[in-house]
N, C-alpha and C positions, 0 to 999 in steps of 0.2 A: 350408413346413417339413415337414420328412420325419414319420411316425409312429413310436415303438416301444412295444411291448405289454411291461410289465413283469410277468413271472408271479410270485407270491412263493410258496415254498412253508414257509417259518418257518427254524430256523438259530441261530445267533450274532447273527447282523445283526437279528434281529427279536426280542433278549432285552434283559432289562434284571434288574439286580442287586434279589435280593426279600431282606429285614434277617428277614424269617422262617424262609428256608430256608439264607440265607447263601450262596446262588449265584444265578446266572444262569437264569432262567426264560422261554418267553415270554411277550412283552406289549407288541407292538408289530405294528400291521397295516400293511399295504402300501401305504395311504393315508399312515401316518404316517413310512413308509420316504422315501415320493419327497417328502415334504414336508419334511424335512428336508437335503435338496439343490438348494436354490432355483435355482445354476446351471443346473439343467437344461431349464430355460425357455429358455435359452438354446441348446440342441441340438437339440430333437425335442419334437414333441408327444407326451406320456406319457399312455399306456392304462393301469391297474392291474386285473392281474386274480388273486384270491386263491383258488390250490389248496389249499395247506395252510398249517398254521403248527405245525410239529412241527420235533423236534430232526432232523440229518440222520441219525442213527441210524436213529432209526424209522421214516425211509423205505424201503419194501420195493422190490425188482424190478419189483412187481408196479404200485406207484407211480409208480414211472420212465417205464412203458410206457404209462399212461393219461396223462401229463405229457408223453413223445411225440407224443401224439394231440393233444393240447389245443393244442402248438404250431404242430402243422399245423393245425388250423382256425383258427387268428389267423394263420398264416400264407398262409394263401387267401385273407386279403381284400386285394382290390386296395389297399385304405388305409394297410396296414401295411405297412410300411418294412425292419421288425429286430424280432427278439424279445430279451429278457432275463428271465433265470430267476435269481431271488435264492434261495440255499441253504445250508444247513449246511456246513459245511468236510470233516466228515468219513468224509462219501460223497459229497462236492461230483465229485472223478473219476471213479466209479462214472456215477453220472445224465450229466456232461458225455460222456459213451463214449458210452452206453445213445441217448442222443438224438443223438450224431450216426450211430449204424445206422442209428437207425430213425425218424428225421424224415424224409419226404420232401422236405422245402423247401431250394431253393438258398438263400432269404435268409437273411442272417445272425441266428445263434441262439448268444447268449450269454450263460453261467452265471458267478455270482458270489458273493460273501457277506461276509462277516468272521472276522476273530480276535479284534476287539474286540467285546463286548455296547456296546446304544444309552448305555448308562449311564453306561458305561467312560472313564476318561481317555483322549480323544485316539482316537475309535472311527474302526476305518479303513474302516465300510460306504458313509458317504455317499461317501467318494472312488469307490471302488470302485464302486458303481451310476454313477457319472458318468464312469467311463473304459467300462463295461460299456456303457450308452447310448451311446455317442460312437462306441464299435465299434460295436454294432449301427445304427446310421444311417449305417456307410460304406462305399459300394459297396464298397469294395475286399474288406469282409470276407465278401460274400457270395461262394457256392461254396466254400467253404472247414472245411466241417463244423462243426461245435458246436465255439465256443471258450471256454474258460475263461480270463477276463478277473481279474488279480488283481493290486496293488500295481504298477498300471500297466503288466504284462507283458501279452502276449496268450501264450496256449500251446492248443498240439491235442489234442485231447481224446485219441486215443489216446498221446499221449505223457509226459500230463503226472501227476504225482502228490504228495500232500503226504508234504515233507518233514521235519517240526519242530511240536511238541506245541501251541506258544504263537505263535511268530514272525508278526509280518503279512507274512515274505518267506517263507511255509512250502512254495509250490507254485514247484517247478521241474518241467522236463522233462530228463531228468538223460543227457547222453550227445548231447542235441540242443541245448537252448538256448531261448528260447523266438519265435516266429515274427513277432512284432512286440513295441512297441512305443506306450501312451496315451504324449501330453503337453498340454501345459493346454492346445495350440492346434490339435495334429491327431494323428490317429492314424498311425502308418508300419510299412507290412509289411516286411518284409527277407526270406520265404523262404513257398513255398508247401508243404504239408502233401500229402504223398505217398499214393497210392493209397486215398485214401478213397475205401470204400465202403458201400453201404445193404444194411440184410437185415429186411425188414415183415412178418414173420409174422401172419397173422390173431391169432395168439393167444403170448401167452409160455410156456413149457415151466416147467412148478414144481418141483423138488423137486431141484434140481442144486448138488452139494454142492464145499468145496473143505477140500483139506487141504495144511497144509504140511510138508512133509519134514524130520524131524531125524536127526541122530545115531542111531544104534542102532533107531532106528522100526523096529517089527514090524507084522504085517498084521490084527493084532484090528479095529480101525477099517475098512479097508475091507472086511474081511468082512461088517461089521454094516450097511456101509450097501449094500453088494451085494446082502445079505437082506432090507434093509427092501422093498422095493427103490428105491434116487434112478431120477430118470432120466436121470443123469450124474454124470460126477465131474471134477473139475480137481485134478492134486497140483501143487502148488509144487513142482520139483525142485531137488538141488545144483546148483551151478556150473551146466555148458551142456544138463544134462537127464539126472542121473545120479542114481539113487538108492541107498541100503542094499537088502543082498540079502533080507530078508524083505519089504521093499515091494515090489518087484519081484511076490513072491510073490502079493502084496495086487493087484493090478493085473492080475496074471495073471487072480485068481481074480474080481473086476470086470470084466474083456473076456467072463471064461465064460458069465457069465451076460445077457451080450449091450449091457451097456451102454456107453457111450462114454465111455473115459477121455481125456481134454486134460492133457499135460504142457509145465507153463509153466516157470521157474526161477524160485527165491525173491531169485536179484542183480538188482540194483537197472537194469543195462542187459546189453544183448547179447541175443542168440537163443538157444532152443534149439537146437542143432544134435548130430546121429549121430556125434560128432567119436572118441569111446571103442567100443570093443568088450568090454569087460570083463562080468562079472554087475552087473546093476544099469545098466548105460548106458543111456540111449535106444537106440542099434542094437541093442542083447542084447532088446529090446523089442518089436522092429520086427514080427516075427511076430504078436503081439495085435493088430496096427494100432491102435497108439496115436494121438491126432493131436498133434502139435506144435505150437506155439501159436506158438513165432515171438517177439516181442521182448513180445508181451501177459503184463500183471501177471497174476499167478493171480485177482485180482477181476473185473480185465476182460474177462479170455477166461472165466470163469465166465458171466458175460453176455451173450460173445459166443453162448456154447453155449445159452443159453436160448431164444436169437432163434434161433439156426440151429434148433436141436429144434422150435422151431414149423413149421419148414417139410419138416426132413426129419429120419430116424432113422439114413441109410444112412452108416455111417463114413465110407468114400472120400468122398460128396458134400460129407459136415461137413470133413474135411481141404479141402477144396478153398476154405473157406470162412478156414479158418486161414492157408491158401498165400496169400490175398490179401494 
């Protein structure tokens, strides 16, 4: 029987309803996670191993990247099979991206969690850890980057993102669909996950901010963080990578002072792409050398840039990491 290492890091999936505070709190360890899923005795031999038990909020970047490490060392042992990461919903995208850069491991690595607390009518975590285990015990999902496994869907972690405040159908991958397929007797891929790649920094890059583009936005904001100084920026932009004429200004005035700006779009699919020429486009841009982020949410390619700034500061080489 195959092995999988279930890592918990706290979540939805590990709360339960407190009559003190009137919500959802945690109070549920990782022990009592997988023991509430007795099927799974029947998939794989389960490891548990507990990093945290926090809301997915409170998990930082900086968390994400010592939770990439962790899974490459259970993923070096010859014994283990698949990993599975239980997590919050609401950076559940965030961490699923972040580890597949920067896990070294071909074997399958799969993140999961709920929308229901343990306490909750009808909680959808046990299901969920037992379609997440079933992935990660099946050849077919390794090579395939970090999947996030939910409501019986598989999806790629660069694609995928929550759509819906409450819903247990809240993560799609929206413009793609998602790459497989749990059911109660096997798992079925339908589409392989395109130009994944890895970026292992010794270290993650701190202080990399993101903002998103409105209406009328002027350039106060990225001046102030120009000065502070980050050591990056991401804006969300309009439509295909266009922004209002004083951000523009804001941008300028962040390339000046040497740091890298990443222009992602705030719509929910499609590229940035140099499609306009006007004030404010990305081509009216082009001169700062901005880097285009390509079809990555502004959270993601935020991430993306954290990992790349560990290895390099140089624009062109950061673009090149975006072109992938």
């Amino acid at each position: 029987m195959k092995k999988v290492v279930v890592i918990t890091t706290g979540g939805t999936i590990a709360m339960k309803y407190d009559p003190a505070t009137q919500g959802l709190v945690p109070a549920v360890n990782g022990d009592d996670l997988i023991e509430a899923v007795p099927a799974l005795g029947e998939v794989a031999a389960v490891e548990v191993a507990e990093f945290a038990n926090v809301p997915s909020g409170h998990v930082t970047p900086q968390m994400m990247f010592e939770l990439a490490q962790l899974v490459d060392t259970y993923a070096a042992r010859e014994d283990v099979n698949g990993i599975v990461v239980t997590h919050g919903t609401d950076t559940q995208e965030e961490t699923a991206y972040l580890l597949s850069l920067a896990t070294k491991t071909v074997k399958p690595v799969c993140i999961t969690g709920a929308m229901r607390g343990a306490s909750e009518t009808g909680p959808d975590g046990p299901a969920n850890i037992l379609a997440a285990v079933m992935t990660a015990a099946c050849d077919e999902a390794a090579g395939k980057g970090t999947l996030l496994v939910f409501n019986d869907e598989i999806h790629a972690a660069a694609e995928v993102t929550k759509t819906h405040t409450t819903s247990c159908s809240t993560f799609h991958s929206p413009g793609w669909g998602p790459i497989g397929h749990v059911y109660f007797d096997r798992v079925v891929f339908r589409r392989q996950p395109l130009n994944l790649e890895k970026i292992c920094p010794p270290a993650l890059a701190d202080d990399v901010c993101l903002l998103k583009t409105y209406a009328g936005m002027d350039a106060w904001l990225f001046k102030a963080l120009a000065d502070k100084p980050v050591a990056g920026l991401v804006v969300e932009a309009l439509g295909c990578g266009n922004v209002p004429p004083d951000v523009k200004k804001g941008i300028e005035y962040v390339r000046a002072q040497g740091i890298p700006v990443v222009l992602a779009t705030r719509v929910h699919t499609g590229r940035v792409v140099p499609a306009y020429s006007y004030l404010g486009s990305a081509r009216s841009m082009e001169s700062s050398k901005i880097i285009l982020a390509g079809e990555l949410t502004g959270p993601k390619a935020r991430l993306k840039l954290m990992l790349a700034l560990g290895l390099t500061k140089d624009v062109d080489e950061l673009q090149q990491y975006f072109d992938n």
